[in-house]
VEXDREN-339697 format. One record per residue: residue number from 1; residue in one letter; chain; z, y negated, x negated of N, C-alpha, C in turn. Coordinates in nm, 4 decimals, decimal comma. Layout:
N
     i   aa   ch        n_w        n_v        n_u       ca_w       ca_v       ca_u        c_w        c_v        c_u
   NUM    A    A          Z          Y          X          Z          Y          X          Z          Y          X
...
***
This chain:
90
     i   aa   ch        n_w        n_v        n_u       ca_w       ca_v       ca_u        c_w        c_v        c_u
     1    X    A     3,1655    11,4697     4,6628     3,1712    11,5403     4,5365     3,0818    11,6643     4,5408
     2    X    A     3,0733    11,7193     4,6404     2,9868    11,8620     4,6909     2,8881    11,8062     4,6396
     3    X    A     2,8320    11,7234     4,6974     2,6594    11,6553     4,6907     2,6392    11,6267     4,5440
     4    X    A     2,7183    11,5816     4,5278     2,6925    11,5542     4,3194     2,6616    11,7018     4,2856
     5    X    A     2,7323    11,8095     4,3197     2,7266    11,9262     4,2291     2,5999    12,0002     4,2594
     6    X    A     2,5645    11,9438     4,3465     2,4399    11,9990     4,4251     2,3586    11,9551     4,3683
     7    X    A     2,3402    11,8212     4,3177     2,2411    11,7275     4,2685     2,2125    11,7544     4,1097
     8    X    A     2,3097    11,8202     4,0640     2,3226    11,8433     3,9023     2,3731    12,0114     3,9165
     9    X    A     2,2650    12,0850     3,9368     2,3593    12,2164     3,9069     2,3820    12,2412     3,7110
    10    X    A     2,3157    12,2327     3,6599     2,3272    12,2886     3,5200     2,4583    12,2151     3,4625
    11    X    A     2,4672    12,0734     3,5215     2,6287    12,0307     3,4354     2,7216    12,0891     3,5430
    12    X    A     2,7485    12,1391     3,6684     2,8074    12,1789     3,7614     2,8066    12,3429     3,6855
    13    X    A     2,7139    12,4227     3,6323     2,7421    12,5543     3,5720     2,8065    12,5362     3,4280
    14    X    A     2,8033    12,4623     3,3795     2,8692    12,4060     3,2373     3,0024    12,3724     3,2683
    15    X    A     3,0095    12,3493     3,3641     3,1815    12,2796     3,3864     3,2829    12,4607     3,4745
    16    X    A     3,2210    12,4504     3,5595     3,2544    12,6541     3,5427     3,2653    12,7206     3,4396
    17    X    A     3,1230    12,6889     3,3425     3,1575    12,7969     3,2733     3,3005    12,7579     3,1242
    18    X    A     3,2928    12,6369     3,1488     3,3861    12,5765     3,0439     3,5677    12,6024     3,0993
    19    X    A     3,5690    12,5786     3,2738     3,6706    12,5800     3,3490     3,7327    12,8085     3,3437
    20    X    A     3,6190    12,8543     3,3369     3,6662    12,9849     3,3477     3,6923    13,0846     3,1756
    21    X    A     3,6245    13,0007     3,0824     3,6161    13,0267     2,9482     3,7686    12,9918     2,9447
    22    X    A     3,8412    12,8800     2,9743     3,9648    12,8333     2,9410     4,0649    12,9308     2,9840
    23    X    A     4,0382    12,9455     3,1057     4,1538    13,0455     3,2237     4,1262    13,2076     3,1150
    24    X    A     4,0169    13,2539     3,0767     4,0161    13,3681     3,0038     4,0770    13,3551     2,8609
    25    X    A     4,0750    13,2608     2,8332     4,1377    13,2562     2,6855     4,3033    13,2035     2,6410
    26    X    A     4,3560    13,1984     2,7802     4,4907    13,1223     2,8044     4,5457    13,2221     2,8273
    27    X    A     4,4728    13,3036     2,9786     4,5881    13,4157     3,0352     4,5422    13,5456     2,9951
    28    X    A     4,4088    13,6072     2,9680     4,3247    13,7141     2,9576     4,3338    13,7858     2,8451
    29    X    A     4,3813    13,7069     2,7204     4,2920    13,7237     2,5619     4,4099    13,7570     2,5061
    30    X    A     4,4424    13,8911     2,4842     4,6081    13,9027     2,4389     4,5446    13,9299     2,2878
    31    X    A     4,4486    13,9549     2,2427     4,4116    13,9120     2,0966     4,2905    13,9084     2,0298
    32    X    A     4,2604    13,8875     1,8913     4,1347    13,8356     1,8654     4,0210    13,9872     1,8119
    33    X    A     3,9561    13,9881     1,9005     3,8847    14,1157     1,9442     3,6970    14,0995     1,7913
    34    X    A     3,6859    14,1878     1,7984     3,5431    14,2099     1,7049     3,4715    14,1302     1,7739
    35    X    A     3,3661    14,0516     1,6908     3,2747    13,9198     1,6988     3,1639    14,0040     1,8414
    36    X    A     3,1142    14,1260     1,8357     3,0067    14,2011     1,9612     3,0883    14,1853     2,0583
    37    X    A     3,2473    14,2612     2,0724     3,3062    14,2651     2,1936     3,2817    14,1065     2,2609
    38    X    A     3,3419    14,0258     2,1749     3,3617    13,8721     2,2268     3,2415    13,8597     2,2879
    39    X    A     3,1458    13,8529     2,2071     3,0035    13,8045     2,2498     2,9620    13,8572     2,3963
    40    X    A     3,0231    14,0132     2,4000     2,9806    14,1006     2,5588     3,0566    13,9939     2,6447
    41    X    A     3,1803    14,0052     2,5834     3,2632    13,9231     2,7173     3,2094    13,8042     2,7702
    42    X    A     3,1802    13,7179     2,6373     3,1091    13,5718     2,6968     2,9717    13,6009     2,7839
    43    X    A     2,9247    13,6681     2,7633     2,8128    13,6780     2,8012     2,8516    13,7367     2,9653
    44    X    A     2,9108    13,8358     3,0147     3,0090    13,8668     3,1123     3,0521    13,7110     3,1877
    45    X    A     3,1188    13,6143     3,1096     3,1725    13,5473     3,1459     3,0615    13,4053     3,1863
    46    X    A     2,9515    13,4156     3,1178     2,8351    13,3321     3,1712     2,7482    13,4170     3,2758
    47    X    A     2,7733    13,4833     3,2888     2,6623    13,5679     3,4448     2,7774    13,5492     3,5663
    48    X    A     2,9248    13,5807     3,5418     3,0045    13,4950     3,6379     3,0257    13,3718     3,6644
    49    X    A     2,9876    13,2656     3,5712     3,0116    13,1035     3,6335     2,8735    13,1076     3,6917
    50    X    A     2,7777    13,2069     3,6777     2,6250    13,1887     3,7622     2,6861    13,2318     3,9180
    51    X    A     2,7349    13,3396     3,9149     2,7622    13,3512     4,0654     2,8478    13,3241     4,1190
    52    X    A     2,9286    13,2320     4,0430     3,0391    13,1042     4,1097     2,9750    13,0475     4,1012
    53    X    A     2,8584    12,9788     4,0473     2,7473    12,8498     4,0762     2,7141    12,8503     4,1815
    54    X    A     2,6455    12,9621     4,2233     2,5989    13,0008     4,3679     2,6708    12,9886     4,4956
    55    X    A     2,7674    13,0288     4,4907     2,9276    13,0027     4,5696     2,9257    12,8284     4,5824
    56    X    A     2,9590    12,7816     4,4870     2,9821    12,6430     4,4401     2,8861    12,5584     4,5202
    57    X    A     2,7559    12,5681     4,5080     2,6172    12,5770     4,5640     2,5887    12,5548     4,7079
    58    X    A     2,6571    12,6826     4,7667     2,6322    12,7032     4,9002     2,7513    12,6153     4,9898
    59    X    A     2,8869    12,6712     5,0012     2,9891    12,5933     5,0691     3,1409    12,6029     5,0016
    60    X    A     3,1557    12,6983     4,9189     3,2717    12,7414     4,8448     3,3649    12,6040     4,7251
    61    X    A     3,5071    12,5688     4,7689     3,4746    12,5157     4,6575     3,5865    12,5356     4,5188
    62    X    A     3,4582    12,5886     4,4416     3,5125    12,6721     4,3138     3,5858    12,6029     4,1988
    63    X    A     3,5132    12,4681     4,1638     3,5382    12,3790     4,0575     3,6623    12,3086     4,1178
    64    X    A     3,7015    12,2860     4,2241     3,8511    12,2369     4,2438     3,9285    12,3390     4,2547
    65    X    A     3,8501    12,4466     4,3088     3,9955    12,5499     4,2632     4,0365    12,6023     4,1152
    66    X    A     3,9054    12,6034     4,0185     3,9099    12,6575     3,8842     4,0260    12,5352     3,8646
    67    X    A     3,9653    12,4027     3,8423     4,0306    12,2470     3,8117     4,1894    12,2718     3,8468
    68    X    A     4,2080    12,3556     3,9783     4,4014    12,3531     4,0088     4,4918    12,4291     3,9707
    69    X    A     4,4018    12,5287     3,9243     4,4295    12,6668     3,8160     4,4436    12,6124     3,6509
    70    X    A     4,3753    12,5238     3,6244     4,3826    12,4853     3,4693     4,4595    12,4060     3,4794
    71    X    A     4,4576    12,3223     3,5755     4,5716    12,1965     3,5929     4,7554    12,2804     3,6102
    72    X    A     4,7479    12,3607     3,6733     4,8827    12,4690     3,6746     4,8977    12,4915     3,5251
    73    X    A     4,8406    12,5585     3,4738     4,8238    12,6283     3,3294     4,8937    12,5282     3,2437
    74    X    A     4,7907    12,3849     3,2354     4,8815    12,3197     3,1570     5,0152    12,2298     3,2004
    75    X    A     5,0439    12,2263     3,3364     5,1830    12,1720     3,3384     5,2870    12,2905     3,3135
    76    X    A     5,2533    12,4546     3,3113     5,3554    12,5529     3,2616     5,3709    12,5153     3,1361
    77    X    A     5,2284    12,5148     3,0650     5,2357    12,5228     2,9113     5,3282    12,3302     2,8577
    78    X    A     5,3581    12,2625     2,9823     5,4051    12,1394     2,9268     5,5895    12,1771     2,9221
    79    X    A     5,5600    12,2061     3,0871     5,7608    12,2735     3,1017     5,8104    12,3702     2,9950
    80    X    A     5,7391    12,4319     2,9073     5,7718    12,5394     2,7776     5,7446    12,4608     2,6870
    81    X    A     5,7241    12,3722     2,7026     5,7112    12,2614     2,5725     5,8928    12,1977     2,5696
    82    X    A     5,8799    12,1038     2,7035     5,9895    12,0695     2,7132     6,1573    12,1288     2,6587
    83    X    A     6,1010    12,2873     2,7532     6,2200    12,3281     2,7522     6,2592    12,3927     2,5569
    84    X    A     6,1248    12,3997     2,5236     6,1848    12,4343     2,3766     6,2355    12,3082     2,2656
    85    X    A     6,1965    12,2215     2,2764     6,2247    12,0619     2,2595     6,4002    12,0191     2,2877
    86    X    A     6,4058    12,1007     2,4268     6,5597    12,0738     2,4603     6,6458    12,1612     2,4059
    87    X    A     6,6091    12,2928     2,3554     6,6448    12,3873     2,2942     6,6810    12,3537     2,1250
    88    X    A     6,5549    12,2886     2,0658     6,5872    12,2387     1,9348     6,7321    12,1576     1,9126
    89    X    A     6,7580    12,0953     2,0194     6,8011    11,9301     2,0084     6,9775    11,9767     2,0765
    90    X    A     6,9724    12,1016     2,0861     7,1143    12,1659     2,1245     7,1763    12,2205     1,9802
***
């Protein structure tokens, strides 16, 4: 899997930057901020999936850890599903 990401960096920085856009807008973003601020942040937030690319790149591995972090995220956001579901139905 290393060697693929190696072989394709630009979809390997697209998938960072898509994997860390998510984690900022799930846990980070407590609300909806002026259209410049956003734009600084993204822009912030694309010069960091560059130097997690680099990481990613060399021996680090970033995209399975971003991937186990989003994968956490949404089995919380499933158990608060559940548990409000079981809540209705009481």
């Amino acid at each position: 899997m290393t060697e693929w990401f190696r072989a394709h960096p630009f979809i390997t920085y697209i998938i960072i930057f898509v994997l860390i856009s998510y984690v900022y807008n799930k846990v980070f973003k407590a609300r909806r901020l002026p259209i410049l601020k956003e734009a600084v942040i993204y822009i912030m937030l694309a010069l960091g999936a560059g130097l997690l690319l680099l990481f990613q790149l060399g021996a680090l591995p970033i995209i399975p850890s971003l991937t186990v972090a989003v994968a956490l995220m949404l089995l919380v956001r499933v158990r608060y599903f559940i548990q409000d579901r079981e809540k209705k139905q009481e």
